[in-house]
N, C-alpha and C positions, 0 to 999 in steps of 0.2 A: 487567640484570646480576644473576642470584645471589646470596646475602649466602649468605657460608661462615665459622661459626665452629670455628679450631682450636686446642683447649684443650692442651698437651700441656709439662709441665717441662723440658722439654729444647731450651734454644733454639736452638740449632742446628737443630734438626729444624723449629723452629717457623719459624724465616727461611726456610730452603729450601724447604719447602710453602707459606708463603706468596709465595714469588717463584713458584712454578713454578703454583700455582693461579691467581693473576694472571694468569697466561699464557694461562691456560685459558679465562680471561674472566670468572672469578669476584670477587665482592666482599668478600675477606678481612680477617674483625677473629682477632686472635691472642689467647690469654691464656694464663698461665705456672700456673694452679692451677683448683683446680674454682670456689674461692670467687669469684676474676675474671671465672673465665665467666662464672660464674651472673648475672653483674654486666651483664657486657656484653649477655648473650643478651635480661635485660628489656628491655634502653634502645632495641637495636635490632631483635630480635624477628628473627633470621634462620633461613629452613626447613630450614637442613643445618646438624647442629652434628655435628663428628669430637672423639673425646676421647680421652685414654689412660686407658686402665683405672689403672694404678698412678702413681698422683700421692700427692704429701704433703698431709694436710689433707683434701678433697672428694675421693674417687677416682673415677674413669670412670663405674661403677657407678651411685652417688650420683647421681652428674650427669645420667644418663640419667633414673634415675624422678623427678629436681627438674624435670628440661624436660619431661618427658610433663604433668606435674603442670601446668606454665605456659600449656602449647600442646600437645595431647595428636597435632594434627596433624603437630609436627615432627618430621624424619627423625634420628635420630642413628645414627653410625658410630663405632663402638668398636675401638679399636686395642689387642689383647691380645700377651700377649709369647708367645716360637714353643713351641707347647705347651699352652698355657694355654686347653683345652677348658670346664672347668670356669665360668671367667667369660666365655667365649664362647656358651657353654648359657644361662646367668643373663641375660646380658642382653637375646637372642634372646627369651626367655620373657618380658622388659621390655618387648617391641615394639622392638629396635635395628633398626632399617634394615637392618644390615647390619656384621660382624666382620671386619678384618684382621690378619694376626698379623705380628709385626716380625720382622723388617726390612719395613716399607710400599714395595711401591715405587711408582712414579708410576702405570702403566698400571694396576695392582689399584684404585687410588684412582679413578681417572677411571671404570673400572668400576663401581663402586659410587657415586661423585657420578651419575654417568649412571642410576645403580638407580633413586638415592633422589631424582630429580628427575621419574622415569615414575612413581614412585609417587606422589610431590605433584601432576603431572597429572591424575593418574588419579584420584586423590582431589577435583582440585577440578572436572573432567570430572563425576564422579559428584555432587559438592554440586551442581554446577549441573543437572543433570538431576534430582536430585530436587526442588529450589527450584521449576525448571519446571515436573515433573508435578504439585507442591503448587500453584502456581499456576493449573493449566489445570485440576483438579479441584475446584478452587473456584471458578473461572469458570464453569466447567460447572454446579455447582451453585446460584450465584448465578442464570444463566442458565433453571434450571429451576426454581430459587423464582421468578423473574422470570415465567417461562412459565405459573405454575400463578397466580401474582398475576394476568396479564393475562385468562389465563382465567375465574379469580372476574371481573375488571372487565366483562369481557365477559357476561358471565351475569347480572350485577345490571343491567348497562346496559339490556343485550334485555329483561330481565322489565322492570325499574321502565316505561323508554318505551313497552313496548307496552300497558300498562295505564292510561296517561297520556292527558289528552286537550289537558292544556296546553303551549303551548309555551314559556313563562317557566319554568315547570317540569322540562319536558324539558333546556331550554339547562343552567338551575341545575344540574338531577343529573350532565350529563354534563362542567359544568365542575368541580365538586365532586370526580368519579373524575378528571378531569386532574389536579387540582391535588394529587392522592397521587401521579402519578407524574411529577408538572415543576413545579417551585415559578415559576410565573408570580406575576406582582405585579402584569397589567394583562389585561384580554380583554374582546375585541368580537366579538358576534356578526352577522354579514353574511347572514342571509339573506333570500331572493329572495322574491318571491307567485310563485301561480303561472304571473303571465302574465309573468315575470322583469322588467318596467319598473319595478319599485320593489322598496323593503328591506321586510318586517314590521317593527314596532317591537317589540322587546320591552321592559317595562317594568324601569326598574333598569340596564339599560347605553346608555351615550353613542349615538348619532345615528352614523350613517355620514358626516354631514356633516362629522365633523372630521378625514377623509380629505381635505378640500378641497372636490370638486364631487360629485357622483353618476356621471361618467362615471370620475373616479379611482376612487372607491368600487365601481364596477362593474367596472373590468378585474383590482381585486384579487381581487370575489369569482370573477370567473370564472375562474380559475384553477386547472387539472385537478392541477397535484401541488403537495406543502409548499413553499413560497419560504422561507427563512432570511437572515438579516442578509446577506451578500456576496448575494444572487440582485435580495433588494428594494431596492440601492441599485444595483446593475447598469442593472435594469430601471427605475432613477430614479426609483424610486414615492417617494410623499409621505409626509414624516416633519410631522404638523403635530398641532397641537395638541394632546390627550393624550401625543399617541406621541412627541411630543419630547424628553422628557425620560428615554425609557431606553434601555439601550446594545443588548438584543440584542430582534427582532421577528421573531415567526414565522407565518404563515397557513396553516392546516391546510384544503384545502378538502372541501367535504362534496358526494361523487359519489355519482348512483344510476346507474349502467350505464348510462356514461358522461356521464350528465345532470348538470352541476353545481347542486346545488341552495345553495350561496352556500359562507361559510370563515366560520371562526374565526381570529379576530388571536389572538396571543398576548402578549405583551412583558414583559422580564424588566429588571431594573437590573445580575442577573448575566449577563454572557457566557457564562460555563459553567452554565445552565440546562436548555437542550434539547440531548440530544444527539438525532444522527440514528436510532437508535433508537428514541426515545420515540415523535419526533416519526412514523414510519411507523407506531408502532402505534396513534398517536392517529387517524392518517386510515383506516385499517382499521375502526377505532373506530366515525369518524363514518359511513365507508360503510353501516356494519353497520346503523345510526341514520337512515341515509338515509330510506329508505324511512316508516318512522315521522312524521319530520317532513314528508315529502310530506304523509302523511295530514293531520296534525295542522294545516297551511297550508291544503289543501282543504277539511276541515272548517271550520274557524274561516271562511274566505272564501263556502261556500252559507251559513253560519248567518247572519254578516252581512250575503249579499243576502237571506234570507228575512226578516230584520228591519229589511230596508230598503222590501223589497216591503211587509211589515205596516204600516210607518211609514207609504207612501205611499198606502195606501189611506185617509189619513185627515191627511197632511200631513207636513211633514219639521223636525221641529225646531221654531219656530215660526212655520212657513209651513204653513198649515192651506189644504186644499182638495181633496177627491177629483176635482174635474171634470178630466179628459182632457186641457183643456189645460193645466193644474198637475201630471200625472203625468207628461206629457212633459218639463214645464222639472225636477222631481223629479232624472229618470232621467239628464238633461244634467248637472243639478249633481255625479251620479255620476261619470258619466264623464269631466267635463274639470277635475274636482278634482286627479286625480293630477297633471295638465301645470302647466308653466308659462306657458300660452300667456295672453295679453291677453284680457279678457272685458268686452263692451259691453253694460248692460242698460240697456234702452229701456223707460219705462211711463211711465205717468200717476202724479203725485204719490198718494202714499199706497198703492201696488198691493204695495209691498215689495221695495223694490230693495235695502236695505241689509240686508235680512235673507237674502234670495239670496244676496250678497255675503258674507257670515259663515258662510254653509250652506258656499259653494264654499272657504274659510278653513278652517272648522272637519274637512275631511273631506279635505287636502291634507295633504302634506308635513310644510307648516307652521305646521300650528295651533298648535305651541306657542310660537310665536314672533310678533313682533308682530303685531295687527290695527290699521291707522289708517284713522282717516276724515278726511276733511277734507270741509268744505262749501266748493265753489268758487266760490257765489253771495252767501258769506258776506265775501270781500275783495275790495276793492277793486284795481286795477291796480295802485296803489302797495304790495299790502299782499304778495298772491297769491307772487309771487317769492321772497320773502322768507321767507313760511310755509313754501313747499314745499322750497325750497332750502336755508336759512338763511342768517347774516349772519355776518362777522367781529364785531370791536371795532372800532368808528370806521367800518365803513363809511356810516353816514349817522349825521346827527346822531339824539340819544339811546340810539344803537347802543353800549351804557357795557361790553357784554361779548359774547362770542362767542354765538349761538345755532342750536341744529342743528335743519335741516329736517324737514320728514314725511318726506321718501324717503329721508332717512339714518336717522331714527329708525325705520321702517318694515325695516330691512337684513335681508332671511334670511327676512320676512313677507308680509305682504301691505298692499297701500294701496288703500285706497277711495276713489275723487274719485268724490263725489255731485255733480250737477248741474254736471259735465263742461262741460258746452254756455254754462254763462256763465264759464269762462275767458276774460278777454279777448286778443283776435285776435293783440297784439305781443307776450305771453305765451307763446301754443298754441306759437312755433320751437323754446321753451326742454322745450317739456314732449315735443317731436316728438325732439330729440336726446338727451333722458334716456331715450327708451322705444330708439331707436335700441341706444345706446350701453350705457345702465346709467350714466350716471357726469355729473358737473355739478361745478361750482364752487360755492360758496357766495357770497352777495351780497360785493364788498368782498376775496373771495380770488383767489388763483392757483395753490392748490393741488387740483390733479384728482379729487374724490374718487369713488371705483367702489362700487357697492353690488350686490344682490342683493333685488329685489323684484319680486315679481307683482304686475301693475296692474288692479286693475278697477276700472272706470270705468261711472258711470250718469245718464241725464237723462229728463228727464220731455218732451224733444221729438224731434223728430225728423231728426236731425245732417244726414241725407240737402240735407232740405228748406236747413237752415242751411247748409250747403256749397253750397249753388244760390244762396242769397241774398248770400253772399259772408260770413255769420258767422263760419264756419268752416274751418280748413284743411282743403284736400282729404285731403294727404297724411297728417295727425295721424287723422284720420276712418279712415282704412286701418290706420292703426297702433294703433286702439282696436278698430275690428272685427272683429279675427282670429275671434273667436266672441262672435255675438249672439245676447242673451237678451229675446227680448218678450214682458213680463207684458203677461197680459189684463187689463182695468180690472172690478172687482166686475161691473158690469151686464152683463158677458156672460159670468160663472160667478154666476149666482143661486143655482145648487141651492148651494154652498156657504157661503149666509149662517147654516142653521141651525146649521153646525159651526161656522163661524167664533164664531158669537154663545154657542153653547157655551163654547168654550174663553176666550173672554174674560169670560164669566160666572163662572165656575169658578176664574180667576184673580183676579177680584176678591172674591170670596168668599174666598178665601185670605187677601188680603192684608187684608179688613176684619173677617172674621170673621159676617158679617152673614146669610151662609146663603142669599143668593138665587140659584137654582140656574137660573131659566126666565122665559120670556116666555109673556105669555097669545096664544092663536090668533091676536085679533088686531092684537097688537105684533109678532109674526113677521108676519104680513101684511103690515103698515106699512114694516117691514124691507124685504120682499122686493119691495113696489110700487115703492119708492124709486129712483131711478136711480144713486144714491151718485157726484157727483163729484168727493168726496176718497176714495174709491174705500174700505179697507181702517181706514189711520189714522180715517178720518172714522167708520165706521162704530164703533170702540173708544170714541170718543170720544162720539158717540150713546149707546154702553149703559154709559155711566160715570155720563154727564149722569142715564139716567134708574134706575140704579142708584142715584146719591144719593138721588133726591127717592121713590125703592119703599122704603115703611112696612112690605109684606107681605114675603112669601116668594116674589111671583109679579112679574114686571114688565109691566101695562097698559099700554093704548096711549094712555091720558092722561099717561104718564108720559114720554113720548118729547117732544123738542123740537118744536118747535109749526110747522116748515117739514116736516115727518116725516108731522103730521097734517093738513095742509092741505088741502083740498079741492080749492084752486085747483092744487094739486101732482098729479095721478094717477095722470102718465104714463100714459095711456092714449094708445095709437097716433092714436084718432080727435080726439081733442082739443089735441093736441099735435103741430105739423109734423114737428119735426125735436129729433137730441138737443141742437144749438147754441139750441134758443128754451127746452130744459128746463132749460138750464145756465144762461143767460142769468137769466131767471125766479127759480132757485134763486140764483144771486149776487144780485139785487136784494131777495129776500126777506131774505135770511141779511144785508145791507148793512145793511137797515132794521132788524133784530132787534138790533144791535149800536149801530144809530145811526152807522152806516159808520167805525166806531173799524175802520180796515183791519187792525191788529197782531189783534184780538181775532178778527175773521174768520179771516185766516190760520191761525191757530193752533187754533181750530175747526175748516176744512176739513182740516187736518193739511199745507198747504202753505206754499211758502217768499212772503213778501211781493213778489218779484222776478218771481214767476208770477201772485201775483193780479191785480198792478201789468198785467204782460200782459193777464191775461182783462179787465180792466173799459177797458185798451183796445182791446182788440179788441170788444169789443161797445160801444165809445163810450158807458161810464157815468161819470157825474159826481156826485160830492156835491151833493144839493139845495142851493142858496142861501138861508142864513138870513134872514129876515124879522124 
């Protein structure tokens, strides 16, 4: 409704204008002088004000240039007496809306309300189309600073990556130009190698694993266009660990015509962070980039197999051995590092099973997360459940608090069970449903606990045979040898004793300072005559022994232990039937040298007392009878 002020002395005239303007549907305040309007017109602020020119006090006039002055938009209508050109002209030239001269009748007035209401239309018709075109030329303009910004971003992105050969590097710059145009407060980068079965690490951001699993982690990266908060809770993706705690999360993925090469998470604690804008020019962005970080994943993956091939020409880590059959076990540790599959190594004590074990650890997923070992010949029946599993409080006596097992402590790593094969047999059900399942009880609990460990498992016999004798489950045997690994024993890679004797030379001169670099012709002889049956360990332990007692800079073959230079030792084929009468022979010598203290043998040949215990009855040896 209207607000119509009519200022006019004559009240008469005032009442019947305001009954009949009422009528008209207007919202009428009346005043008897100019000083009243001017009174009323502040409080209520009405667009049509009608005045008389000749009032006592404020006149018409007045009135008009006070309201121009208040509200320069308001219409005013000036009622002049019949004749009265003069102040009809004057106020016209004030901006009046509009003059009627008296006697006013009704139809002149609604005339002129009806003027001076097209004109306040039209007036605010026109405010708003200018507001508008002020608006939409400054969006335009924002839009084209925007546009010449995205173009600089784009231009420093393409130079900086394409000169780049890192990819820590590349992620940093390219979340750096993000972080100008979306104030994120979290980001993960997701990508692929390039045989897509695993992430790159890059160094500096969290693990894909705190997606959950690597199959979560993999259906986000593969994802061809941006997901935003409402798409990633649609598609029920996992909100865990980092990403918990903020309100909005967005994946940008990174396409090469049409190849997805992984995403970028994003996450924000504000909801109004990304808008969908940003978020298409970032994946334009990354497309742009694509290509680069192909590069940058292929490089870096031949640079790593050429210094994997370097490494194995001379050994991997500290598994030293060029012979063929050590470049093959190499090349496996390679390839079944990425899985999680079960890994069974089979060798003779001392050949380096736990050091295989650590190679396959150290070149997975999860190297950076636990490595355990456990010796399985080292507990008893009573003891073994308890170490692997753990125990409540109370569950057996001196059980005075809770303690957690290797497979729980081992959660997201890797576990090592050495000498596998002396698990005892009422044991192996518990250790078959843990490999089954993932998950076990604690000794004394009933609460289920689920973990996440890669098992590798090693023995110095041969599980086959123990499953025929009834040692072993069959079915546990199945579930350890998803992928078998059999070291060869030293005596059938000889050419690798001069390396081997190398690098543990060179390691002890490190650590004593003592500068003995070599063996003389013939102490490497003695080496290599030898048939080594603590295979590797035994051998370190030979060039320690005669690294102590070497005065020079060279180690002789008087310096070697005295079963090393034996005569009666020469393994020579023709002298010697078989390798069980070399072995045999070498335990009765090494027994006597020691005065069969069994703990100080053992730990000479580099093997467990469990197994010597074996060898001396399998060849039916006895401690001579004191006299």
């Amino acid at each position: 409704m209207p607000k119509v002020l009519f200022i006019d002395d004559d009240e008469g005239i005032r009442k019947v204008f305001s009954i009949l303007l009422r009528k008209e549907g207007y919202q009428v305040f009346t005043a008897e002088n100019g000083e009243e309007g001017l009174k009323i017109f502040k409080q209520e602020i009405p667009p049509i004000v009608i005045a008389d020119v000749k009032m006592p006090g404020i006149n018409g006039i007045e009135v008009l240039k006070r309201v121009k002055e208040i509200n320069p938009e308001a219409e005013v209508i000036i009622i002049t007496g019949h004749g009265d050109m003069n102040s009809a002209i004057e106020a016209l030239k004030l901006d009046a809306s509009d003059f009627l001269p008296k006697p006013v009748k009704l139809e002149a007035l609604s005339v002129a309300l009806k003027r001076a209401q097209k004109k306040l239309e039209l007036r605010r018709k026109l405010k708003e189309y200018t507001h508008n075109l002020e608006n939409l030329v400054r969006e335009r303009t924002e839009e084209l600073q925007r546009a010449q910004e995205q173009i600089k971003t784009f231009y420093e992105v393409s130079r900086y990556v394409s000169e780049n050969t890192s990819l820590k590097e590349t992620i940093d710059f390219i979340l750096k130009k993000i972080k100008e145009m979306v104030n994120y407060d979290y980001a993960l980068p997701l990508i692929f190698n390039s045989k897509k079965y695993n992430f790159v690490n890059i160094e500096g951001y969290d693990s894909p694993n705190i997606l959950g699993n690597w199959t979560q982690a993999y259906s986000i990266a593969s994802m061809t266009e941006p997901i935003d908060m409402k798409r990633w809770r649609s598609k029920k993706l996992p909100l865990t660990g980092s990403l918990k705690k903020f309100s909005y999360i967005s994946s940008i993925p990174i396409v090469k015509e049409k190849e997805v090469m992984g995403s970028i998470i994003l996450a924000s604690y504000n909801s109004g962070s990304f808008s969908a804008q940003n978020m298409r020019f970032i994946y334009l962005m990354l497309s742009q980039t694509s290509g680069v970080i192909k590069r940058i994943i292929l490089q870096n993956e031949q640079l790593e197999r050429l210094h994997n091939q370097i490494k194995m020409l001379s050994g991997y880590g500290d598994i030293i051995g060029k012979d063929p059959k050590m470049q093959r076990i190499y090349q496996l540790i390679l390839d079944i590092a990425p899985s999680n599959a079960t890994v069974l190594i089979q060798g003779e004590s001392g050949t380096g099973k736990e050091l295989v074990a650590r190679a396959i650890h150290m070149n997975s997923p999860r190297k950076d997360k636990p490595f355990v070992v456990v010796n399985c010949s080292a507990y008893p029946q009573a003891l073994i459940e308890s170490e692997l599993f753990g125990y409540e409080k109370g569950a057996f006596t001196g059980a005075t608090q809770r303690k957690l097992g290797r497979f729980e402590i081992a959660h997201e790593g890797t576990i090592f069970l050495d000498e596998v094969s002396e698990i005892p047999f009422p044991s192996q059900v518990k250790i078959l449903r843990f490999l089954q399942f993932q998950e076990f009880e604690r000794l004394g609990g009933t609460e289920t606990i689920k973990v996440n460990v890669r098992v590798i498992a090693a023995t110095n016999k041969d599980l086959n045979e123990e499953v025929k004798k009834g040692n072993f489950r069959e079915d546990l045997y199945y579930r350890l040898n998803v992928i078998p690994i059999n070291l060869p024993p030293l005596r059938e890679r000889k050419g690798d004793i001069p390396l081997l004797a190398e690098y543990f030379l060179k390691r002890l001169s490190t650590k004593s300072g003592k500068g003995i670099k070599e063996l003389s012709p013939s102490a490497m002889q003695s080496l290599i005559n030898y048939n080594w049956p603590g295979n590797v360990r035994e051998l370190e332990n030979v060039l320690e022994y005669a690294f102590v007692l070497t005065k020079g800079k060279v180690i002789g073959a008087k310096a070697l232990p005295p079963a090393l230079r034996s005569s009666d030792i020469s393994w020579n084929k023709d002298k010697i039937a078989s390798l069980e009468d070399n072995e045999k022979k070498f335990l009765i010598e090494m027994l006597n040298e020691f005065n069969w203290n069994k703990l100080q043998v053992a730990k000479r040949l580099g093997i467990s007392r469990s197994t010597l215990y074996a060898k001396l009855k399998k060849y039916k040896l006895k401690a001579p009878v004191q006299k």
